[in-house]
N, C-alpha and C positions, 0 to 999 in steps of 0.2 A: 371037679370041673373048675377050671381058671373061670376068674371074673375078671371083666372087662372093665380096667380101670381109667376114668379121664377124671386127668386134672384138672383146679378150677381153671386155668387158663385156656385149656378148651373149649369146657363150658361156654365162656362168655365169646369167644368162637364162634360156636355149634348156635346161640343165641341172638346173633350179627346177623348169620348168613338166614337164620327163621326171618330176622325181620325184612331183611333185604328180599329175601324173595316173597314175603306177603306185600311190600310196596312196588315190584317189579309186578305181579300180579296184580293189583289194583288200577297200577297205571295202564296194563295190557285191555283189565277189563273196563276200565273208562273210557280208553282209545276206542274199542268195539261198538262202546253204546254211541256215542259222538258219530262215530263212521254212520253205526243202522239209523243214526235219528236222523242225518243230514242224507242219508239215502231216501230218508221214505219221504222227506219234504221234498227232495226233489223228484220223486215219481211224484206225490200230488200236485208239485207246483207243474209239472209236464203235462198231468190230464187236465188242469184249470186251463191252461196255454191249447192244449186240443179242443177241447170245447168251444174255449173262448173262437177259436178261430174258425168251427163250424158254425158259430151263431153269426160270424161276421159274414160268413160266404153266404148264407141263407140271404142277407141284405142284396149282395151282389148278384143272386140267382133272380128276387123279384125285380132286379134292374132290368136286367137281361129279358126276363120276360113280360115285362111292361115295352122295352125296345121294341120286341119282335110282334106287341099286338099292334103297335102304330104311334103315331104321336101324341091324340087323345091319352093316351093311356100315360105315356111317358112326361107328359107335360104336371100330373100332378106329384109328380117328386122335382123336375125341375124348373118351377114357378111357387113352391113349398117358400113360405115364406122364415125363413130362416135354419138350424142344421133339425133333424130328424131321425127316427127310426122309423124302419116298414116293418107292422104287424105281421101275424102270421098268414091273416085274410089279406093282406097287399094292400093294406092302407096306412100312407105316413102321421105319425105324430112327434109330436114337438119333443125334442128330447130331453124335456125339463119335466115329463109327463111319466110318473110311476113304472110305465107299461117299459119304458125307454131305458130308464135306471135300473129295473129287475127282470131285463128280457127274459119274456117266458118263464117268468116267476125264479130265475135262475140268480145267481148271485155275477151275474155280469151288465155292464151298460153300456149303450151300445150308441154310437150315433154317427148321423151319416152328411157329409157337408157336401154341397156341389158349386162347382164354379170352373165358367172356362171348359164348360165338356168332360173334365173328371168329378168324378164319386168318392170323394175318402171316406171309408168305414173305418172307423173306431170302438174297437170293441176294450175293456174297462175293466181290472178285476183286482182282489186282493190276494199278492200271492199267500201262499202256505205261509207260516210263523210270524207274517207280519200284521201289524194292526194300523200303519202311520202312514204306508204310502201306496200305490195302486200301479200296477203292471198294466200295461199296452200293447198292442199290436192293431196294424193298420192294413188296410187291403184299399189298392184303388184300382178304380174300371173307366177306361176311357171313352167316351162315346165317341161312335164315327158322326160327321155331316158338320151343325153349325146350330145343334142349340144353345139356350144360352139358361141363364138364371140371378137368380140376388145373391148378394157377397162380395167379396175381394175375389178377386182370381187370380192366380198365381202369376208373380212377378216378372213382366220383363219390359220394367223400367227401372229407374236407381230408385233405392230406398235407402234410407239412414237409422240403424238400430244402434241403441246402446247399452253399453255396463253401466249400472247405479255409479256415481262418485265414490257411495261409500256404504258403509254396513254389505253385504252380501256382495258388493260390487268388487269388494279391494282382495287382491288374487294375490299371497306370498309364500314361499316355501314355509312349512311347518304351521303353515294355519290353511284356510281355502285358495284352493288352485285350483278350481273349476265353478265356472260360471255359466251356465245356461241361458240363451236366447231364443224364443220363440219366435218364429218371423211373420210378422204380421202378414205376408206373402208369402206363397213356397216358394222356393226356385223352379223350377222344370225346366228336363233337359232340351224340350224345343216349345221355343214362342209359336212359329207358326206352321198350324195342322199340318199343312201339305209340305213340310221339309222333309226330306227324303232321312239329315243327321237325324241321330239319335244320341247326340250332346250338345251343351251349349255352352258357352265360353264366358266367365265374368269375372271381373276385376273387384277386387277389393280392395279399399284403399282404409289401413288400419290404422289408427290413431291410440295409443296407452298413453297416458299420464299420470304423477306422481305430483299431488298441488305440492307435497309437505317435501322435495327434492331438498335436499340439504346442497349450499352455495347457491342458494336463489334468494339473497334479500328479503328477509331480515334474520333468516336462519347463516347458520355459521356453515364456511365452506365443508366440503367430502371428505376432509381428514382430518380429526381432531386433533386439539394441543395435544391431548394424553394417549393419544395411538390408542386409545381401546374402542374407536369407531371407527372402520375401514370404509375407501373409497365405498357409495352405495353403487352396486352392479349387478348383473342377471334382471336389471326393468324389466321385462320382454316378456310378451305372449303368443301364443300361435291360434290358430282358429282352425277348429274342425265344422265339417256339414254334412250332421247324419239326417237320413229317412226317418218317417215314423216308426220303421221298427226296428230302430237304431242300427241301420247298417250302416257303416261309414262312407261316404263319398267323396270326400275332398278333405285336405291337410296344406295349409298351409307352413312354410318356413317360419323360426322364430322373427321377428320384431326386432332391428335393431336395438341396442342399449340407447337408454335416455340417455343424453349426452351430458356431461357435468356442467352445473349452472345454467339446464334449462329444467320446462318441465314436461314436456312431449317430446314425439318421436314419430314422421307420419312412414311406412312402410305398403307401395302397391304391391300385391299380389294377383297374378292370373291362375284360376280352378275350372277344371273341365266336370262341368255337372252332366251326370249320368243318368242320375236318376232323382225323383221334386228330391227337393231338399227342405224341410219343415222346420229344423234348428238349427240352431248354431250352439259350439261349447268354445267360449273362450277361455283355453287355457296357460297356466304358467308356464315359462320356459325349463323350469327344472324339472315338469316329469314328461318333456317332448321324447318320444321313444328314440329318437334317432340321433338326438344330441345329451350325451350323459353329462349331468354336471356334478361331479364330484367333491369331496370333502375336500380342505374348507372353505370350496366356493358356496357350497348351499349354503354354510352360514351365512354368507352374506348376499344371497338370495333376493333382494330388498324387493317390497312391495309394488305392484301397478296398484294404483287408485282407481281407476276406469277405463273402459277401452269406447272408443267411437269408429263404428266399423259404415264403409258408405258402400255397396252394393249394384252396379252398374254391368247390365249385357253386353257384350263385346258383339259388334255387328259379321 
């Protein structure tokens, strides 16, 4: 019988291709755990989000049927002295109240705001793998007629909301470019009950600035002696207006560029609101989806400081 002979150069060969396919398998079998572990977060963060949102409806079912026993009934959710949950016996409590933080011993928090005829439910929870931040979702129910209650009611007058100047507030390519604005008002798509729209029309009139704009006195003009600082460009933000459960409703165009040797730049915009609108995301012109700005403009990206946004119903 011939014996099968391999040289040492094979050997170390036959030794390559062992390893390579024990780290092609290791990476195969890494990919598959990574795949099943973000599969099953996302089936548990799905049934946290189903729950969540039949503990929210339960709210809006004891609306409904405090409506339909009369006004008696319905007057102690709105005349409730500030936001709320309704127990499972149909009585509101304060939702800084245990019962409200652990609905039904559950790990969701539930609370309910009224103002102006609508009911916002917010129902509260911690998705799957996180420990730092808390998921949302919102349900509102409009009453018919002309009751009324305590709170702000949603907006339609002008309001003025801003971006911080600084820390959290200053939005530039390759650091933070989004900035969140809660609105002290929602918007809603009609002021008044009996308008037949179901939109409403408001003006924005947007203010960025940059205090630290290079050629504004006593800083040195937008182009260095030594060409290693290019004109500052891309200033600009755009503004979005989503729902409570973040669906998007409005987009704004970018912002004109700050103009060289100033430090603002005011920009109106008109948005057809569909549906309340509860935030605002002011963000950078560099990741607007419909205007790509390309290398090496992101480089030079240059920061907004702040935005001042003024918020005004179009009749």
């Amino acid at each position: 019988m011939k014996k099968l002979k391999i040289s040492p150069g094979s050997r170390g060969d036959t030794i390559i291709e062992v390893l390579l396919s024990i780290t092609i398998l290791g990476l195969v079998l890494t990919g598959a755990y990574a795949l099943a572990n973000r599969n099953l977060s996302s089936g548990i963060s799905a049934g946290r989000r189903d729950q969540a949102l039949a503990s929210a409806q339960t709210q809006v079912e004891h609306i409904i049927n405090a409506q339909k026993a009369g006004d008696t009934a319905l007057e102690k959710f709105t005349t409730f002295s500030g936001d709320f949950c309704i127990l499972a016996e149909g009585e509101p409590k304060s939702k800084d109240n245990d019962e409200c933080r652990n609905y039904d011993s559950q790990q969701y928090a539930l609370m309910v705001h009224y103002a102006n005829n609508v009911f916002t439910v917010t129902a509260q929870w911690t998705p799957a793998g996180a420990a730092s931040y808390q998921d949302q979702l919102k349900l509102y129910y409009r009453l018919p007629g002309t009751y009324t209650g305590p709170g702000p009611g949603p907006s339609c007058s002008p309001e003025t909301v801003n971006m911080p100047k600084t820390g959290t507030g200053e939005l530039w390519w390759g650091g933070l470019t989004i900035h969140q604005i809660d609105l002290p008002k929602p918007l809603v798509a009609f002021c008044d009950p009996s308008d037949s729209d179901s939109s409403s029309t408001y003006e924005l009139t947007v203010t960025p600035f940059d205090e630290s704009h290079c050629g504004v006195p006593p800083l040195p003009d937008c182009v260095s002696p030594n060409i290693k600082r290019p004109e500052q460009i891309n200033e600009r933000v755009f503004i979005e207006g989503l729902s409570g459960d973040g669906s998007l409703i409005f987009r704004t165009p970018p912002t004109d560029d700050i103009p060289l040797n100033q430090t603002e730049v005011t920009n109106t915009f008109r948005v057809s609101v569909t549906r309340q609108v509860d935030y605002l995301l002011v963000k950078h012109c560099s990741i607007h989806p419909d205007i790509p700005i390309y290398q090496p403009c992101r480089a030079n990206a240059n920061s907004v400081h702040g935005t001042t946004i003024t918020i005004t119903p179009v009749p």
